[in-house]
N, C-alpha and C positions, 0 to 999 in steps of 0.2 A: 832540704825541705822545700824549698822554693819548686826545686825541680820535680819534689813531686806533686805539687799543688799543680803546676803546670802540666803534668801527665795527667793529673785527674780531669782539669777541666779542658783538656783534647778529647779526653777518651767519652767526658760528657758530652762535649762537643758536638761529638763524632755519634754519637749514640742518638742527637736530637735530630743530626743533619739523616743518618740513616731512617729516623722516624717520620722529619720532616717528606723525605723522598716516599715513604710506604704512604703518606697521610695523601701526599700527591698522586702517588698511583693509584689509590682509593678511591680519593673526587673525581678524578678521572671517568672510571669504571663505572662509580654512579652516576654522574653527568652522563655518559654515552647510554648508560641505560633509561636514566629518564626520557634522552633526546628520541631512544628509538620505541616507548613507549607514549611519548609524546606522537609519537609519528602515526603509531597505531592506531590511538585514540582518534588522529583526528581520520586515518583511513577508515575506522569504522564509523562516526560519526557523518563523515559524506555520503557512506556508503547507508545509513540509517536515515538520513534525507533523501535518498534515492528510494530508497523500499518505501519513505513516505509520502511522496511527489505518486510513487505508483499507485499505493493505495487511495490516494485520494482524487485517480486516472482512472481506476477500477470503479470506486465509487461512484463518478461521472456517468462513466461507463454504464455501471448498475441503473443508474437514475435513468438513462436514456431509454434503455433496453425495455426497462418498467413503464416509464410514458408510453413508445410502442406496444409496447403490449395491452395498454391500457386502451389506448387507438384502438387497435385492432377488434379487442373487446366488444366497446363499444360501436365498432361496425359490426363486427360481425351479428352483435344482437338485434342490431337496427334491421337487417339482410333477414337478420331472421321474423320479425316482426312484420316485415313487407311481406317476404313467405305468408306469414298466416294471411296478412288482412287479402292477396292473392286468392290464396286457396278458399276463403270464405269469400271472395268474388266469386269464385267459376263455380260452390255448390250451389249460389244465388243464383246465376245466371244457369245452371243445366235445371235447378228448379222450375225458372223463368222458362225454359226451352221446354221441358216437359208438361209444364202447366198449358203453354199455347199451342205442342203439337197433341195436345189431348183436345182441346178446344177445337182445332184445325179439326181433328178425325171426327169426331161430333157433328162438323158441319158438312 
């Protein structure tokens, strides 16, 4: 009787120590997978700061591009403003020339 109590709790034994070994090769397998998901997460998450370091390079970027433009704009409307008050210089002045070379032929 002894000897079988003793076979049972070997065979228990042995039954917990094989579970023990599967419960270890388990934590294993998920420890390596959190480690290499953990890995992931952080190579996307740099790589997610990088795409946002850019957009806000872009952004900059935008901003400058827009000031220039804005420049240019505003020259180029000024360029055009000189244009006219020009062009209503010289019909002034060919009136002015016309007006005195009528007088001239007069005299």
């Amino acid at each position: 009787r002894l000897k079988e109590d003793l076979q049972r709790e070997q065979e228990l034994k042995s039954r917990q120590m094989t579970r023990v070994d599967d419960l270890e090769q388990q934590i294993h397998g998920l420890k390596a997978e959190r480690d290499s998901l953990k890995e992931d997460l952080q190579r996307e998450q740099d790589q997610n700061k990088l795409q946002m370091t850019r957009i806000d390079d872009l952004g900059q970027d935008s901003r400058r591009v827009k000031a220039e433009r804005d420049r240019l704009e505003k020259d180029f409307q000024r360029e055009q403003d000189q244009n006219k008050r020009q062009m209503t210089r010289i019909d002034e002045l060919e009136q002015r020339i016309q007006h005195f070379d009528a007088e001239r032929d007069c005299l």
